[in-house]
N, C-alpha and C positions, 0 to 999 in steps of 0.2 A: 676708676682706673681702667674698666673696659671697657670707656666710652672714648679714655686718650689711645689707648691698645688699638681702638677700631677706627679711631681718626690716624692714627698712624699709619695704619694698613689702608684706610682709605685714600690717603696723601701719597701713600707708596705705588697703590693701581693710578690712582687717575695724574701721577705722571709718568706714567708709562712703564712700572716698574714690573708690573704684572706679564705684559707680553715680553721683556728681559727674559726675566727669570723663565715662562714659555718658551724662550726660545732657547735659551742655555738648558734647559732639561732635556728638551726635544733634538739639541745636537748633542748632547753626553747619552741618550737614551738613540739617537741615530749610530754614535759612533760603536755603542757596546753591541749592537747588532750586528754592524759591519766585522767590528773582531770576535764574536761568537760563529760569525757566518765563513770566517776569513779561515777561523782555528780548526772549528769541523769538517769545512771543508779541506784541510790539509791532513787531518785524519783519513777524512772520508781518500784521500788519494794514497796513503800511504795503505789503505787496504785492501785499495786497487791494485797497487803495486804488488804486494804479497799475494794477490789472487792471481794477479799476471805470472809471477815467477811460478806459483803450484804447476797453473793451467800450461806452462812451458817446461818444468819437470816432466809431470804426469805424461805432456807428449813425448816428450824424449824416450822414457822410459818403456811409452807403447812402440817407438819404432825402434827402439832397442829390442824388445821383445818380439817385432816382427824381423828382424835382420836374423837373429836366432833360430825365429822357428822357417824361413827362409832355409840355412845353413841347413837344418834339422830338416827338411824338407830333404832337399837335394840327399843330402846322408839316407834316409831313408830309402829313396830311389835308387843309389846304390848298391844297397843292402839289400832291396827289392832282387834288383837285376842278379846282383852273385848268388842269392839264393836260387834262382830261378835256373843259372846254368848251373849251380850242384844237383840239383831236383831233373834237370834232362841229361846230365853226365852219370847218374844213379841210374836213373830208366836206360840209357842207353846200356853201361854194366848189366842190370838186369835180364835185358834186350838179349845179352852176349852170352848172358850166363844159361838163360833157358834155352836156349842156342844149342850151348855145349851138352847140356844136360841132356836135351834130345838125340842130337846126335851120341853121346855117351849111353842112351839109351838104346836107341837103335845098333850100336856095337855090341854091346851085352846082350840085347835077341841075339844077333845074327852067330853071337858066339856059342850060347844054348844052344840052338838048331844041329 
């Protein structure tokens, strides 16, 4: 019986039955490559995608946080400046007051005397 088995199978190659079936393997073994190739690559994009939308949050988010500190900037420089005229409206008061006190000093000798 495995010598009809193998006449069988030899009757099946040598008329051509063998490069057939090579070639039906070889295009069903081409095509699952092409759709394994097709499927991860459409992964592969869809996590580009999601990388694209972070890497365009994350910016947003930095010149958000620079428009801020922008704002926070200038505020500061304000607050800079109006301190700066309380700190020479003080000195200048100061300026006034030692002023008086001298001359209130000089009044009080010349009233001793």
């Amino acid at each position: 019986m495995s010598d009809i088995g193998s006449n069988g199978v030899t009757k099946f190659l040598a008329n051509g039955g063998g490069a057939i079936t090579f070639r039906l393997l070889a295009t069903a073994m081409g095509a699952l490559i092409i759709w394994l190739v097709r499927m991860e690559g459409d992964q592969l994009n869809e996590r580009l995608n999601r990388i694209e939308a972070a890497i365009a949050t994350v910016s947003q988010i930095a010149q958000d946080a620079s428009a801020r500190g922008d704002v926070n900037a200038a505020r500061l420089t304000t607050l800079d400046d109006a301190n700066a005229e309380l700190w020479r409206a003080l000195n200048a008061n100061a300026a006034r007051l030692d002023e008086h006190e001298h001359r209130i000093s000089e009044l009080e000798g010349a009233r001793r005397r």
